[in-house]
C-alpha positions, 0 to 999 in steps of 0.5 A: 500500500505505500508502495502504491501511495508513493511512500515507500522507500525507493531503490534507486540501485538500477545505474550500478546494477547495470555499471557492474551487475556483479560487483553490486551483487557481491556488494547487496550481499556483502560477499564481496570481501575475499577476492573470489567469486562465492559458489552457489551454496555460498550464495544462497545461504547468505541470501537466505540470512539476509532476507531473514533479517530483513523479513517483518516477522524477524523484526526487519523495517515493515516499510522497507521490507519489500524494497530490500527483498527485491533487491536481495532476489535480483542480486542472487538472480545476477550471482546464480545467472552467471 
């Protein structure tokens, strides 16, 4: 609803994303620290702690819960695409 209202927090991560789809990947997912690409495993258990924290029912920002749970699925999309 506030997304449709005009409140909701907007992602504005689209310029980097396309920039280095990878790098801001590895970055929303704060793998990006060894140097080295993270296997799938990796990948999605990371992805998988990160939306936990961000989820309403863990204590994660209501408001903000959509925003950041689209932006955890499209940086595992770019890291398990490629």
């Amino acid at each position: 609803m506030a997304h449709l209202a005009g409140l909701a927090r907007h992602h504005d991560w689209s310029a980097e994303a396309h920039r280095d789809p990878v790098g801001w990947a590895l970055a929303v997912l704060d793998l990006h620290r060894s140097g080295e690409r993270p296997g799938r495993r990796a990948i999605q258990r990371r992805f998988r702690d990160l939306v936990r924290e961000a989820h309403p029912d863990h204590g994660g920002d209501r408001d903000e819960a959509a925003g950041r749970l689209a932006e955890l699925s499209e940086a595992r999309r770019i890291l398990l695409a490629g």
